[in-house]
C-alpha positions as CSV (number, residue, x, y, z in Angstrom):
1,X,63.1,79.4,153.8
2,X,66.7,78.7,153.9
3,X,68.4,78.1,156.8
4,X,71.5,80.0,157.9
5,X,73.9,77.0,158.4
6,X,73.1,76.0,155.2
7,X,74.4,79.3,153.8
8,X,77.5,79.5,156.1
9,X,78.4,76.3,154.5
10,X,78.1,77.6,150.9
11,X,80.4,80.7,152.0
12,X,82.6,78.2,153.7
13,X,83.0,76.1,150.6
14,X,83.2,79.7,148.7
15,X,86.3,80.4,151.0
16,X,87.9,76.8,150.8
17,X,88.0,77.1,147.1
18,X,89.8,80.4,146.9
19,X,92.1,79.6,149.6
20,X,93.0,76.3,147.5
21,X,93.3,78.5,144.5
22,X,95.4,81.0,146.0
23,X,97.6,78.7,147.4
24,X,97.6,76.6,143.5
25,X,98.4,79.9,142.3
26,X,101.2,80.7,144.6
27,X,102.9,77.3,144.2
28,X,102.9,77.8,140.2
29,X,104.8,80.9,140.4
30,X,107.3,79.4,143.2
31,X,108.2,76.3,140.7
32,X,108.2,78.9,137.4
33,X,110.7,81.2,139.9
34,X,112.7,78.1,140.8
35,X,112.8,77.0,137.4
36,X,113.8,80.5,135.9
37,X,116.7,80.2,138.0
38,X,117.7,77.1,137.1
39,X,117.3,77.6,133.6
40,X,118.3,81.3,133.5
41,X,119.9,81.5,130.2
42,X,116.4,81.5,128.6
43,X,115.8,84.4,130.0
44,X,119.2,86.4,128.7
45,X,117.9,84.5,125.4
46,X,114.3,85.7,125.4
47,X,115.7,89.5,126.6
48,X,118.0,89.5,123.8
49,X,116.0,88.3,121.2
50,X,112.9,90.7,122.2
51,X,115.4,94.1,122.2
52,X,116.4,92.5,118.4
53,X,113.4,92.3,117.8
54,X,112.7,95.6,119.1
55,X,115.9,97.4,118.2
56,X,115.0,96.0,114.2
57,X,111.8,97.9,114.1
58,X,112.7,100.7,115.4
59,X,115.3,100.7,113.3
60,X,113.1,99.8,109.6
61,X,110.4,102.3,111.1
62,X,112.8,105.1,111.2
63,X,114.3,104.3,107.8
64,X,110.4,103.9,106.2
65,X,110.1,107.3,107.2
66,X,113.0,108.6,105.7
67,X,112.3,106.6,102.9
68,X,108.9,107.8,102.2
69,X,110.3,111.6,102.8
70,X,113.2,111.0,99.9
71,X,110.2,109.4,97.5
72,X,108.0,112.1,98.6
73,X,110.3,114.6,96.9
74,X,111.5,112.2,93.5
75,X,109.9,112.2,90.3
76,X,106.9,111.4,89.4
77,X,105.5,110.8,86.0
78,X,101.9,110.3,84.0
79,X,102.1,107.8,81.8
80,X,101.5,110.6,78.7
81,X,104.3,112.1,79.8
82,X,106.4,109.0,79.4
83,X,104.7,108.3,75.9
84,X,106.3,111.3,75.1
85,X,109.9,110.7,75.8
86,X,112.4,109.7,73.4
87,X,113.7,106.0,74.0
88,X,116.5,107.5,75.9
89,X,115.0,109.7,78.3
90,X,112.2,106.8,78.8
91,X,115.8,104.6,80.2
92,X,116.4,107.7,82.4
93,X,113.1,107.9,83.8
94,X,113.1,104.2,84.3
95,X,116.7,105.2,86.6
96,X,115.4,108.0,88.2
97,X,112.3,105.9,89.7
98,X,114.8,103.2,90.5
99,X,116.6,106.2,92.8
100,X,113.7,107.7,94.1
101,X,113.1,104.3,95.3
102,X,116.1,104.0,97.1
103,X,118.4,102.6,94.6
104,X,121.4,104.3,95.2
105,X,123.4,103.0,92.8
106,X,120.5,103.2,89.8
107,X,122.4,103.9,86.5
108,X,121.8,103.6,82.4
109,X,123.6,101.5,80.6
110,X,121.5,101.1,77.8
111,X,122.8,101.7,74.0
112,X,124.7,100.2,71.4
113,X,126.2,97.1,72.9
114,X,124.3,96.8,76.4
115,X,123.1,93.1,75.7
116,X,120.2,93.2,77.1
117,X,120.3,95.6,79.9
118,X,119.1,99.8,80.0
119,X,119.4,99.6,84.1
120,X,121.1,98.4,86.5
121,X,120.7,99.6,90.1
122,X,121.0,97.7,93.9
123,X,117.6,97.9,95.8
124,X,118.0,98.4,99.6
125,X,117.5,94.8,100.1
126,X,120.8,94.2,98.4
127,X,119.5,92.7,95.3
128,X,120.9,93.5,91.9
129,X,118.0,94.7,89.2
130,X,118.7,94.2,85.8
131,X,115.2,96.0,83.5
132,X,115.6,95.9,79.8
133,X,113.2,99.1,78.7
134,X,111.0,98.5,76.0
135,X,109.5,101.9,74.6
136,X,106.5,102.5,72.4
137,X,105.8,105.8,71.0
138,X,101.9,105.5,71.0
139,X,101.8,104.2,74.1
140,X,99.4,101.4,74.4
141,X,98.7,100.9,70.8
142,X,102.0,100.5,69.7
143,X,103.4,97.1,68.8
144,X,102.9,94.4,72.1
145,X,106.3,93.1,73.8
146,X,106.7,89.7,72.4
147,X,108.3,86.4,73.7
148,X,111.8,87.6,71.8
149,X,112.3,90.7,74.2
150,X,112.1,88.4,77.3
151,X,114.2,85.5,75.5
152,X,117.1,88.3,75.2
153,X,116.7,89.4,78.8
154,X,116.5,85.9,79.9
155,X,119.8,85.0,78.1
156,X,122.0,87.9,79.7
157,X,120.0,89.2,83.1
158,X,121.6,86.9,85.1
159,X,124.9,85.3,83.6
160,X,126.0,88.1,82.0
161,X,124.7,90.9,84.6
162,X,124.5,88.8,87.7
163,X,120.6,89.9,87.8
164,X,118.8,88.9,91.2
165,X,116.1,90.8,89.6
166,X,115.4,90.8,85.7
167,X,113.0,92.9,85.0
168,X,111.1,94.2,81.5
169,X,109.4,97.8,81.5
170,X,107.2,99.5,78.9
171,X,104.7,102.3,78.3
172,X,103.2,99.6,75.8
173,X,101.4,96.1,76.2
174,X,102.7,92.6,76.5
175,X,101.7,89.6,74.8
176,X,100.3,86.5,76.6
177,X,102.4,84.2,75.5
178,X,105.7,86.4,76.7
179,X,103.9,87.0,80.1
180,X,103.5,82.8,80.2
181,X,107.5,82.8,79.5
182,X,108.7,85.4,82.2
183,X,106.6,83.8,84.3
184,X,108.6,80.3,83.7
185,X,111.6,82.4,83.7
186,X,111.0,83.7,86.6
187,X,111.2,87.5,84.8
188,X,109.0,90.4,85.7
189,X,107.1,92.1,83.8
190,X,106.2,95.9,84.3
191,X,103.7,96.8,81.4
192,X,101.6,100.2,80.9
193,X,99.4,99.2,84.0
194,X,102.1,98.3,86.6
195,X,104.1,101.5,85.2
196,X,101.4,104.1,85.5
197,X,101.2,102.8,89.5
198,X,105.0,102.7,89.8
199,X,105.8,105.7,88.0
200,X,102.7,108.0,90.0
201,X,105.3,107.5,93.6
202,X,102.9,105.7,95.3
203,X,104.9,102.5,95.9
204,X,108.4,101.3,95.0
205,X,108.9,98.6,92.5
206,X,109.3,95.3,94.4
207,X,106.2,96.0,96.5
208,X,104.0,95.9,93.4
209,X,106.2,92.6,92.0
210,X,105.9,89.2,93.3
211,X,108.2,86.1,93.7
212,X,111.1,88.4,94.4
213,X,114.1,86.6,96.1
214,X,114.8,87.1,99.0
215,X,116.9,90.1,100.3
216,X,120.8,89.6,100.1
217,X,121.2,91.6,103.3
218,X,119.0,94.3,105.2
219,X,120.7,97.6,103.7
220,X,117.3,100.1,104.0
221,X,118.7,103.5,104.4
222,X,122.1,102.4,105.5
């Protein structure tokens, strides 16, 4: 049987430990107080930086919802409908999915003379897109995209264009040995795959691309 003194001891010690606790608990706070005072630029810093932060995703949330509203309503297209375009509508489609994807400035260039470039258009991360379109009548058994389409894009993308983004597109195929070059190039390459996604609205272009650079500036919606 155990005795009561024994017990009030226990609850005793109980007791002790919380007050020492408490009083541990209360001193921490007093010294981070005293020390916030002294130091209380950090937080104006911290405040700032957390309505930034805040004030930047509220702001990209808002514009991904107008953004997916304006794509909602572009164009979409099945890759047998793009088979079936002549050359020159296939440049125009290639545009029009550049400004459904909020391109604003998505134009053709292509024809006689365009060295190298069918599009050119500004993404909404301020980055200049170059895409050299590469149509094939018969779709995926036409003749592959070869290592000399990419060499010409290579050569006038970026010192010609002032590319940030040089990019090849086709309704066709694309052989290794040219996918191994962009990739050293650092091209991109859209082929019938990557187009049948990007054309069917359910994503813009540089989220199905990697190794993009970086964004020039943060220009989503504005």
């Amino acid at each position: 049987m155990r005795r009561p003194g024994r017990r009030r001891q226990r609850a005793g010690d109980r007791a002790a430990g919380l007050l020492v606790a408490a009083v541990l608990a209360v001193a921490l706070v007093a010294a981070v107080v005293d020390w916030l005072l002294d130091h209380w630029w950090v937080v104006v810093v911290v405040a700032v930086l957390a309505a930034g932060a805040g004030a930047v995703g509220v702001h990209f949330t808002r514009q991904r919802a107008r953004w997916e509203a304006v794509r909602a309503r572009g164009p979409r297209y099945a890759l047998p409908r793009l088979d079936a375009l002549h050359h020159a509508r296939f440049e125009e489609a290639v545009r029009d999915l550049l400004l459904r994807d909020g391109c604003r400035d998505a134009v053709r260039v292509g024809g006689r003379g365009d060295l190298g470039a069918d599009v050119m258009a500004t993404d909404p991360y301020g980055r200049r897109w170059v895409v050299q379109c590469k149509h094939r009548r018969d779709g995926a058994a036409g003749s592959a995209v070869g290592t000399p389409d990419l060499q010409v894009l290579n050569g006038t993308a970026r010192p010609v264009h002032g590319a940030d983004v040089a990019v090849i597109v086709t309704n066709g195929r694309v052989t290794a040995p040219a996918v191994a070059f962009a990739w050293q190039q650092r091209l991109h390459v859209v082929d019938r795959p990557a187009l049948g996604v990007w054309a069917s609205g359910s994503r813009p272009l540089w989220e199905l691309l990697t190794a993009l650079p970086p964004p020039r500036e943060r220009t989503v919606g504005s």
